[in-house]
Every structure is written in structure tokens, then in C-alpha cells.
C-alpha positions as CSV (number, residue, x, y, z in Angstrom):
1,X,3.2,-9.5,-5.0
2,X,-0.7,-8.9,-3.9
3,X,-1.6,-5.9,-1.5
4,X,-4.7,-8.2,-0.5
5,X,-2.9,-10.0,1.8
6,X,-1.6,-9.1,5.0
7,X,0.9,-11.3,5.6
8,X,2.8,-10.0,2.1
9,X,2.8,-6.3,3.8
10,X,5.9,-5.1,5.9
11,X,7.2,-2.3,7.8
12,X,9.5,0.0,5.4
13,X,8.0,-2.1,2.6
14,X,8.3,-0.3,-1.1
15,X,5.2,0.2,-2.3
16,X,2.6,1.6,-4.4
17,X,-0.7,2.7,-3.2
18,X,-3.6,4.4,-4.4
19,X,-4.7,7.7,-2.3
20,X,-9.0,7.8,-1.5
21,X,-8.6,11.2,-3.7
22,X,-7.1,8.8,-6.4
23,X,-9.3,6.2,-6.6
24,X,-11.5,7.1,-9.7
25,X,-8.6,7.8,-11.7
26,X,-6.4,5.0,-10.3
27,X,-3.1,7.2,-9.8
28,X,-1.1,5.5,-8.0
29,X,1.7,6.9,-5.1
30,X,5.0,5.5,-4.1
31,X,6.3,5.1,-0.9
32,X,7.5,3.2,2.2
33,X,5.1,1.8,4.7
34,X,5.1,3.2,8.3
35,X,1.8,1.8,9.6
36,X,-0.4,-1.3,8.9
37,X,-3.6,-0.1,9.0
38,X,-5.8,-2.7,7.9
39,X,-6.6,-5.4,10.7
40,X,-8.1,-7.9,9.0
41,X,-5.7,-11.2,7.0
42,X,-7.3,-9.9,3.6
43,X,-9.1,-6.9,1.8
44,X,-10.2,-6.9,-1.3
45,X,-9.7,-3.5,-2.7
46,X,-6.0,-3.6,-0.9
47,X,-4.6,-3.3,2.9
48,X,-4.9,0.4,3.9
49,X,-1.3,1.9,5.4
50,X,0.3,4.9,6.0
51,X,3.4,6.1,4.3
52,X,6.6,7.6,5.9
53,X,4.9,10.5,4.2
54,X,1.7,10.7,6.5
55,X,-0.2,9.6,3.5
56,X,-2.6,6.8,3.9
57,X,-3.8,4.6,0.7
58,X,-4.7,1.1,-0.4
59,X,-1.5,-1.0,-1.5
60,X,-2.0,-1.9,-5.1
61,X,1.6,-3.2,-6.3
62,X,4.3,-4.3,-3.5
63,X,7.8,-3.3,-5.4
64,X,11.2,-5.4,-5.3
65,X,14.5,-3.0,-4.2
66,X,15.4,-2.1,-7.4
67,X,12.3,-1.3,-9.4
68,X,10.4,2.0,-10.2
């Protein structure tokens, strides 16, 4: 599914994101979403959130249960 659009983002969604640190070299992180941080509908580079970690990325990839 996109992370461009808000409406595709949920709370305790599984997701992949990519860190500000990351960007350049595109690693991406894996996680569950605590935080919608991004107020707008859509963003182009991804919605920003913060993991149940603390960290805060872009969502690149929105994972099924099951995968990765």
C-alpha cells in the first residue's frame, strides 16, 4: 500500500520507514506506528510517524501481518 496517503496509515500499523539519517542510502526501518505525524491528506516523499521505538521516519512500504 502507499505511505503517501494518510488515510492508508494507522495506529500500530506494520511498517517500513526510512530514518532522516537514512535517507541518502535509502535503509529502511521496521516498526509499528505510535504517532501520525504528518498533518496534511498526502506527502510526497511519505507521511512522517513515530515508531513504538521513538524513532521518527517517512513510511515507504506499509506491510500485511505476516510479511517481512
Amino acid at each position: 500500500m502507499d505511505g503517501k496517503k494518510r488515510s492508508n496509515i494507522k495506529i500500530g500499523g506494520h511498517v517500513m520507514i526510512v530514518l532522516k539519517e537514512d535517507q541518502k542510502t535509502g535503509d529502511l526501518t521496521e516498526g509499528f506506528i505510535e504517532k501520525i505525524l504528518t498533518k496534511s491528506s498526502t506527502h510526497p516523499h511519505g507521511i512522517k510517524v513515530k515508531l513504538e521505538t521513538g524513532e521518527v521516519g517517512r513510511v515507504k512500504e506499509i506491510l500485511e501481518d505476516g510479511e517481512f
